[in-house]
C-alpha positions in Angstrom: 158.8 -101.9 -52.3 156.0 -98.8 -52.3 156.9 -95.8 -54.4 157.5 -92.7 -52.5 155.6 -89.4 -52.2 157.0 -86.2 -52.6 155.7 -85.2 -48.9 157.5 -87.9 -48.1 160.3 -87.2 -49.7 160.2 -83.7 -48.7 159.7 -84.5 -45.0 163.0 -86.5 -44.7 165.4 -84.0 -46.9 164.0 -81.2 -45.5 163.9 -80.0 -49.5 161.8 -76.8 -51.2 159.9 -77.5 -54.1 160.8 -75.5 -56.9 159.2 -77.4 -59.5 156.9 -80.6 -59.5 155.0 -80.9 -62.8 155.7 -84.5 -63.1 153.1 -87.6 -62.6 156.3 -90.0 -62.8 157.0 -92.2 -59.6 159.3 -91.9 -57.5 161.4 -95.3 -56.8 164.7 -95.2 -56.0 167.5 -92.5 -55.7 171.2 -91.9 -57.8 173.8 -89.5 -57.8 174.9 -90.4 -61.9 173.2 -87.9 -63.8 174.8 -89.5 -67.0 173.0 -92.8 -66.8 170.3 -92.2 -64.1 167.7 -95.3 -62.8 163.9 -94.9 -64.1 161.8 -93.0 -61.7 164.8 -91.6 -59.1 165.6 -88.6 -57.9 168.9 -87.7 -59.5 171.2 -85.6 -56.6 173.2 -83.2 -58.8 176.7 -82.5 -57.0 177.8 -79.6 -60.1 175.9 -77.3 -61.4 177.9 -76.2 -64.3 176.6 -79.1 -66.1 174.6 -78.1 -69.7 171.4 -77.9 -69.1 170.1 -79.2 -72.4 172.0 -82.5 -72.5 171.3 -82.6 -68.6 167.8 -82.8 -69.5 168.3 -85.6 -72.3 170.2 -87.7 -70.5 167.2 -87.4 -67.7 164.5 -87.4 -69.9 166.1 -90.5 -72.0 166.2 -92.3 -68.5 163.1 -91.3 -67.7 164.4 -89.8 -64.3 161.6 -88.3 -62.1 163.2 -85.1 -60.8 166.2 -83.8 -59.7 167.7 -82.6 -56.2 169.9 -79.2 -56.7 171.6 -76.9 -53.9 169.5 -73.6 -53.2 172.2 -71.9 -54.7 172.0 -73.6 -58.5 171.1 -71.4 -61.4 169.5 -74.0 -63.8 166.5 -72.6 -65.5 164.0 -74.8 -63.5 161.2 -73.9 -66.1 163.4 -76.2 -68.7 162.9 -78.9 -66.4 159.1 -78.6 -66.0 158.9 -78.4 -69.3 160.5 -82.0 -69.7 158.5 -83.3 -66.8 161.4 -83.2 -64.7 160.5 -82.1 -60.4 163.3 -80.0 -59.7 164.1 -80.2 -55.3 166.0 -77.5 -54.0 168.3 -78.5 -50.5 170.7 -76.3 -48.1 172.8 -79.3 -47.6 173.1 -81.9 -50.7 175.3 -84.3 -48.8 173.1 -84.5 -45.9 170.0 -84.8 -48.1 171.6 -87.6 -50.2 172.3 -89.5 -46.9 168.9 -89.4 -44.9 167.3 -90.3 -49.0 169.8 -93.5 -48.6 168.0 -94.1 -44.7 164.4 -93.8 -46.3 165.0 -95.9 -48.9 167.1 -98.6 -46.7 163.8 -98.5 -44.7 162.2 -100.6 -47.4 164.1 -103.6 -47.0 163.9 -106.4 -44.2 167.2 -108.2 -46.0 170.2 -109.1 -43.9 172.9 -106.6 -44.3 176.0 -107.2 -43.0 178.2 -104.1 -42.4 182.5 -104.5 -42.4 184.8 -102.6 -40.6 188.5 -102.5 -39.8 191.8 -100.7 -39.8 192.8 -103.0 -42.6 190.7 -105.7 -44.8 187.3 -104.4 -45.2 187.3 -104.4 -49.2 188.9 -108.4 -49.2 186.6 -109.3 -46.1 183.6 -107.6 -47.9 184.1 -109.4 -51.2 184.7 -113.0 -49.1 181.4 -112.3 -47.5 179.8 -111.3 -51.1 181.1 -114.5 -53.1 180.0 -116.2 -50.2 177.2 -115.2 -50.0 175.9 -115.0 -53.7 176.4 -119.0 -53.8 172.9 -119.6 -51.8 171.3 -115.3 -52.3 170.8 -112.9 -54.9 173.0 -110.8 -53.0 174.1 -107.0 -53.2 177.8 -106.2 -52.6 179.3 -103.0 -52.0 181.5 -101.3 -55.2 184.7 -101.2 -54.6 185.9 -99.7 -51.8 182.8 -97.4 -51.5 183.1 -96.8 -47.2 182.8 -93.1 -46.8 179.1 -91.8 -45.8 178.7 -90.7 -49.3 179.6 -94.5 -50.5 177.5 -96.3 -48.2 174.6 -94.5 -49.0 175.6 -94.5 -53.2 175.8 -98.7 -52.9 172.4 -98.4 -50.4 171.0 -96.7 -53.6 171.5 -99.9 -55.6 169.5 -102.2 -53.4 166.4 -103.7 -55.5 163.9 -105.8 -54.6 165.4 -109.3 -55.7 168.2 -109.0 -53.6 168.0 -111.3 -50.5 171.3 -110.4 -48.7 173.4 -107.3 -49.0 177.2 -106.8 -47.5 178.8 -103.1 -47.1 181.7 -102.1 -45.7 182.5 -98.7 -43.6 185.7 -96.6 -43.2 186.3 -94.4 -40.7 188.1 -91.0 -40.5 187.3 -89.8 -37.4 184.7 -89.5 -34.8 180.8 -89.6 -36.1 181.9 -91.1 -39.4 181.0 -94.7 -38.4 177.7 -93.4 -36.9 176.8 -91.6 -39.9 177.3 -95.1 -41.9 175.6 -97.4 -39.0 172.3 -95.1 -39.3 171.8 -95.7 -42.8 172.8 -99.2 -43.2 171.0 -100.5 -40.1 173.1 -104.0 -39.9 172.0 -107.2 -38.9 175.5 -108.5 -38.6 178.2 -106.2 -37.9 182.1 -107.7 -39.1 185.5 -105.8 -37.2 188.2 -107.3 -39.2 191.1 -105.7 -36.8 192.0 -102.7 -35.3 195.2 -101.0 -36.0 197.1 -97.5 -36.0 195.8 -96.4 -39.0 194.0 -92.6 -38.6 196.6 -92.7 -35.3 197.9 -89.5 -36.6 194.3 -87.9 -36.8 192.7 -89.3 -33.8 195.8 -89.7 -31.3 195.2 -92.9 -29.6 194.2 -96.4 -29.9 191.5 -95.7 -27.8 190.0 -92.9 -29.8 189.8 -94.7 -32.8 188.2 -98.0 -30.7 186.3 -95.5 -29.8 185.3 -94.1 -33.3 184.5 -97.6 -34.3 182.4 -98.5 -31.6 179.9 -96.0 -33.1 178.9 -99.3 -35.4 176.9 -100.7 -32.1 174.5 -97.6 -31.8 172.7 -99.4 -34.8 173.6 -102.9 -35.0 170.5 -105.1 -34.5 170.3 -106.4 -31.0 169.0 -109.6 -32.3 171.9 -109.4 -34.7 175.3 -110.6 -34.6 179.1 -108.7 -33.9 181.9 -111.2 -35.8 184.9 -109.7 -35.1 188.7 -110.8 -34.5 189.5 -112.8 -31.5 193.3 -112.9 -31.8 193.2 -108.9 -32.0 193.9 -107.4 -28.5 192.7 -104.2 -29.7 189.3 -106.2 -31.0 189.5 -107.6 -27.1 189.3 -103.7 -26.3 186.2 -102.7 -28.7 184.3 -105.7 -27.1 184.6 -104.1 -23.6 183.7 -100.6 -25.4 181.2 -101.7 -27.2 179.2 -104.0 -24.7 176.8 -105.5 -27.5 174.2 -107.6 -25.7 173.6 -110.3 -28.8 175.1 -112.7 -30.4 179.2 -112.8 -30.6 181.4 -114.8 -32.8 185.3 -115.0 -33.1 187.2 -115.9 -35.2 191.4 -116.5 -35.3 193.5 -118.9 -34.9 193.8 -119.4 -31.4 192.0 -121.7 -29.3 188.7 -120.6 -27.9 187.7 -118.5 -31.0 184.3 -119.4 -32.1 185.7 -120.5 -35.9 189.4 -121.2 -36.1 192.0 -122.1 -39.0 194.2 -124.7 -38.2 196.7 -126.9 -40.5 198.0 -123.5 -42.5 200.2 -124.4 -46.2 200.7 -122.2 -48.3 201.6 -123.4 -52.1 201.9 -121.6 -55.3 200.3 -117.8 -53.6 197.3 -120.0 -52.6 196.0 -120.6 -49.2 195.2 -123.8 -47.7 193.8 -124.3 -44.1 191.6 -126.4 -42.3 188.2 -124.4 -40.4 187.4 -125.7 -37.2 184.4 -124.3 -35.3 181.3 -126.4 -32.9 180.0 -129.4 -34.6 181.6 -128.3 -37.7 185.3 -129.1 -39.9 186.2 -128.2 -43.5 189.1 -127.6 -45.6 189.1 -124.8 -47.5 191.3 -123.3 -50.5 192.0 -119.8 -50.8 193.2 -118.0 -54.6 195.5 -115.6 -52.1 198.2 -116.3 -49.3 199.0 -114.4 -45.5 197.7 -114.7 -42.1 195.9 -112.0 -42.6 193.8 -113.2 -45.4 192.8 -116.7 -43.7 191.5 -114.4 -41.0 189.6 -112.3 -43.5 188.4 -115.7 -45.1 187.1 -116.7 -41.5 184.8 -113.7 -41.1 183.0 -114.7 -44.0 183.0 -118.1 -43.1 181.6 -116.9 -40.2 178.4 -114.4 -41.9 177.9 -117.8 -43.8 177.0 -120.2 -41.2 175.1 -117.6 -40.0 173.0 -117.2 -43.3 172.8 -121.3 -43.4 174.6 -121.2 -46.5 175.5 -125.1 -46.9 179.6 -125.7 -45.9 180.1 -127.1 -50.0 179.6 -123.1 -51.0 180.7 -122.0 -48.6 184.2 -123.7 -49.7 182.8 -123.3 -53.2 182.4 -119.2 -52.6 186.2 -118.9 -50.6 187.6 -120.8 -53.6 186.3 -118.6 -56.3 187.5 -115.6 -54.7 190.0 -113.5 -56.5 191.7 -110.4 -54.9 190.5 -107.2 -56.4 193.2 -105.2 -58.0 196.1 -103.5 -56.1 195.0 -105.6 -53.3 197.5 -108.6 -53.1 197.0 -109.2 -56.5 199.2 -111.6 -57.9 200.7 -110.6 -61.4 202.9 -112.8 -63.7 205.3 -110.9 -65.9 207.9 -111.1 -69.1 211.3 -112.9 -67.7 209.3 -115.2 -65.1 208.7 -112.4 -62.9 206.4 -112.7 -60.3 204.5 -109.5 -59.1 202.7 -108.7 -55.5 200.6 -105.5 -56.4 199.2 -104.5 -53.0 199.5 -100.6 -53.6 195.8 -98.8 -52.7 196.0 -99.1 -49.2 198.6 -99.1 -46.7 199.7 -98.1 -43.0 202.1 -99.7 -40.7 200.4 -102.5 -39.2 198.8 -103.7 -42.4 202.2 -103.4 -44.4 204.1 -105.1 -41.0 201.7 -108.3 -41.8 202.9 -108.6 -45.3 206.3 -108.4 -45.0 205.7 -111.0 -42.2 204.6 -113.1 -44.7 207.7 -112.8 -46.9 209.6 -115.7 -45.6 206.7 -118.2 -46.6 206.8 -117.3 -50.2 208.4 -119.4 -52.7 212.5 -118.9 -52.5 213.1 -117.0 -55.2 214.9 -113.6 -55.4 212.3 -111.0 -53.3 212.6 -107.4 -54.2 210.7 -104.8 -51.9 209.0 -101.2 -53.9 207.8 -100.4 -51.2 205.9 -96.2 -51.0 204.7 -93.7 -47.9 202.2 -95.0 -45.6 201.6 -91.5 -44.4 200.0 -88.2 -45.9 202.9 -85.6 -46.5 201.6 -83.4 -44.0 201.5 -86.2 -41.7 203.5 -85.3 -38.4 207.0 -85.6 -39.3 207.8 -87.4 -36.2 205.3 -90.2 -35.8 206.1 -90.7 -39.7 209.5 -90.8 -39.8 209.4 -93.4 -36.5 206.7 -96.0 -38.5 209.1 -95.9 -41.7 212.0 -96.5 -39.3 210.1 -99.4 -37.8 209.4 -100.9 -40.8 212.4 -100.8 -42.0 213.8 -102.9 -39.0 211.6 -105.5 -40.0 212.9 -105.7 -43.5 216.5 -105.0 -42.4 215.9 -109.0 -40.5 214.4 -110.4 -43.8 216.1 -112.6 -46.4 215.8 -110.0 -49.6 217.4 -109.1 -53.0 216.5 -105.4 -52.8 214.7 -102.7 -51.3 213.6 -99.6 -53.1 212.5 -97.3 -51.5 210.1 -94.4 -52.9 208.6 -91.3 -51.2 209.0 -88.5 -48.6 209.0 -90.7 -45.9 210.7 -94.2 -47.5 214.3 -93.2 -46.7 213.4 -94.4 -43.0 212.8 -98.2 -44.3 216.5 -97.3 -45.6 217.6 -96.1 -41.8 215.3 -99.0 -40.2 216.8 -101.3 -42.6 220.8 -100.3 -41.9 220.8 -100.5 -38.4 219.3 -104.4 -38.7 223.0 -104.6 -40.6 221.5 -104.8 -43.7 224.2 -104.5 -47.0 223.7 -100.7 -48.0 224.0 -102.3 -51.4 220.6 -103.8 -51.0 219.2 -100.5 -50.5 218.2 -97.9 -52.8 216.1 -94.6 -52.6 213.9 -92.2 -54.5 211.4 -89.3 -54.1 209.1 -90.4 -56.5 208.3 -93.2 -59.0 209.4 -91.8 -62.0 212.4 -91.1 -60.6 213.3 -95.0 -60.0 211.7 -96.1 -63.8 215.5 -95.9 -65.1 216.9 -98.2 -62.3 213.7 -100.5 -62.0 214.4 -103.3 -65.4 218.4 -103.4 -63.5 217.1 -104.0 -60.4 215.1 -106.5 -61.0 216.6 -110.0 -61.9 214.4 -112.6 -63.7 212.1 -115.2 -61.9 212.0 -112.6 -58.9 209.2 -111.8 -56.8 208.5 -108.4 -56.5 206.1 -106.6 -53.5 204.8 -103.2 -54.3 203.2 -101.9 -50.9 202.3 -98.2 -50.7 199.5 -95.4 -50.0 198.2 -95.2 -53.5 196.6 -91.5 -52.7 200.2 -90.3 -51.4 202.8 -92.7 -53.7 201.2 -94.3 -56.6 203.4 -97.3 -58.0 201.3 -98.4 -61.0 203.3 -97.2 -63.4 206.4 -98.9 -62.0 204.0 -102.2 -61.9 203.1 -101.1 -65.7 206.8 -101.0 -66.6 207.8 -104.8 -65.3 204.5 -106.3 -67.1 206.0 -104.6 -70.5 209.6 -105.8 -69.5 
């Protein structure tokens, strides 16, 4: 890694110097004024910060300069004073994404990029505890896929790190590219390709589209893993038309990797991986389909990376789902809880409820939340409630409760499957179903929360059966 210039610097954010008294280096980027990195520029996103304990906290982490909008009042001679370079930008956003392309520049590392209607946090942190069994490896935070994300976990690449994995959302058109551009990825991972953003984008095909972007910048000596049971996947491949290396994964024959000899016991998964050349059991700390085929993409990205088959079992074994995403909770009164409530739009929350008839028979209560934004259009809403609700309405369950704007169609959905109305219950908002929750819910149950946490946010009704 070289330290950068400020002509450098100023070249690529297209910045003014207001200020550069310093004789610090400049090594890195952040956008966390209150604990910045030594020698980075620190992108300020407020300006009605104090100055005076802006500066300490800078000075304290020995911060080379900051980047502000052309607009800020700070008083920059404060800053010069504390041998802080103050940069002034017309666009911070776009400056802080072409500093994360600069400074991606400076590593030849592996990255592997993930994307997917549904999966790309799980598939990303397979891929990472995969990967960390044979590299010092960086993995995205958290769900961190927007532009702004990517280019905040880009900023914590360091030179040990042999092996990186990201992943990338996408909202609507130019989003992916924006991502692709700064991550540059060797290997690029589509997990599946579904009707979420259907509302914003209209089609299937736009949001194939949208995805597609991914190729511009995926390394043509690189390598596209993607899902080969997923028609829609089939459909990006003929969209995409990536000249290097392709692997599939699924569990249909032909696939490139394959799981075969499926159990399930005790929410663990257990299946066999079959591939050229190659067989291996392999243990899984989650259950569904949809999981085992998350698990195969990172099987995949570490064959690829030579990491020996022992870690690669060894890394799919110590996985653990992060939380709200099929996290397995056990409760007062032998309850059992799903939490699966950050994420969720019809196909993904169609795949767990396929899953419910493979859990352990015990009583199954449903809290299931919108999928959709309020302001989503009423009419393709209200139909991919209703659908849902059909599915559940041919399920063996205890209860459903249903919570939101939009839940009274798994009610509907659910009734015309002939489902006992007695089963069903309904509320506008969580709060509203806290006095009926503890009476609903009958010891050594198993209860799934599935929502939209942004839109219908079911922790505190999660909260209320681990007190019970």
């Amino acid at each position: 890694m070289h330290d950068f210039t400020i002509e450098e610097i100023a070249s690529v954010i297209q910045c003014k110097i207001a200020s550069w008294k310093t004789k610090k280096p400049i090594k890195g980027f952040t956008n966390r004024h209150k604990n910045p990195s030594p020698f980075s520029l620190v992108f300020l996103f407020r300006h009605d910060l104090n100055e005076d304990s802006l500066i300490e906290r800078l000075v304290k982490g020995k911060a080379t300069g900051i980047i502000v909008s052309r607009q800020h009042k700070f008083q920059i001679d404060k800053f010069a004073q504390a041998g802080i370079g103050v940069l002034e930008v017309n666009n911070r956003k776009k400056a802080y994404r072409n500093m994360a392309r600069l400074y991606r520049r400076q590593f030849t590392i592996p990255i592997t990029q993930v994307t997917g209607s549904s999966g790309k946090t799980t598939t990303k942190e397979l891929i990472g505890s995969v990967l960390k069994q044979e590299y010092s490896t960086l993995i995205g935070a958290g769900n961190y896929n927007s532009p702004d994300g990517v280019a905040f976990n880009l900023s914590k690449l360091e030179e040990r790190h042999e092996a990186a994995v990201l992943e990338a959302g996408m909202k609507g058109f130019g989003t992916m590219r924006l991502s692709s551009q700064m991550i540059q990825p060797q290997i690029g991972v589509v997990t599946c390709i579904h009707r979420a953003h259907l509302p914003r984008l209209g089609t299937i095909e736009n949001i194939i589209k949208a995805k597609v972007e991914m190729g511009e910048y995926l390394s043509l000596k690189g390598i596209l893993v993607i899902n080969g049971d997923d028609p829609n996947c089939a459909e990006y491949l003929k969209e995409i038309k990536y000249p290097g290396k392709i692997i599939t994964f699924g569990f249909s024959e032909g696939n490139t990797i394959r799981a075969t000899n499926v159990y399930y016991e005790n929410f663990q998964s257990f299946f066999t991986v079959k591939g050229k050349g190659f067989e291996f059991d392999c243990m899984m700390n989650t259950f569904g389909s949809y999981n085992i085929m998350n698990a195969l993409a990172a099987i995949a990205v570490g064959l690829e990376h030579k990491v020996p088959i022992k870690k690669i079992q060894q890394g799919i074994a110590e996985f653990f789902p992060v939380k709200g995403r099929l996290q397995i909770l056990s409760c007062p009164n032998d309850i059992t809880v799903i939490h699966d409530n950050v994420n969720a739009n019809p196909d993904s929350t169609n795949l767990l409820l396929n899953q419910v008839p493979y859990l352990p028979k015990r009583p199954i209560i449903l809290v299931l939340g919108d999928m959709e934004k309020p302001h989503t259009n009423e009419t393709y809403a209200k139909k991919v409630h209703y659908q849902t609700g059909e599915i559940i309405g041919d399920l063996s369950i205890e209860k459903l409760v249903a919570i939101g704007k939009w839940a009274k169609e798994y009610c509907h959905g659910a009734k015309s499957k002939g489902i006992s109305p007695d089963k069903l219950s309904y509320y506008k908002h969580a709060d509203e179903a806290k006095k009926d929750l503890l009476q609903i819910v009958p010891p050594k149950s198993i209860v799934i929360f599935k929502a939209s946490g942004k839109y219908c946010d079911l922790e505190s009704l999660i909260n209320l059966l681990k007190r019970k």
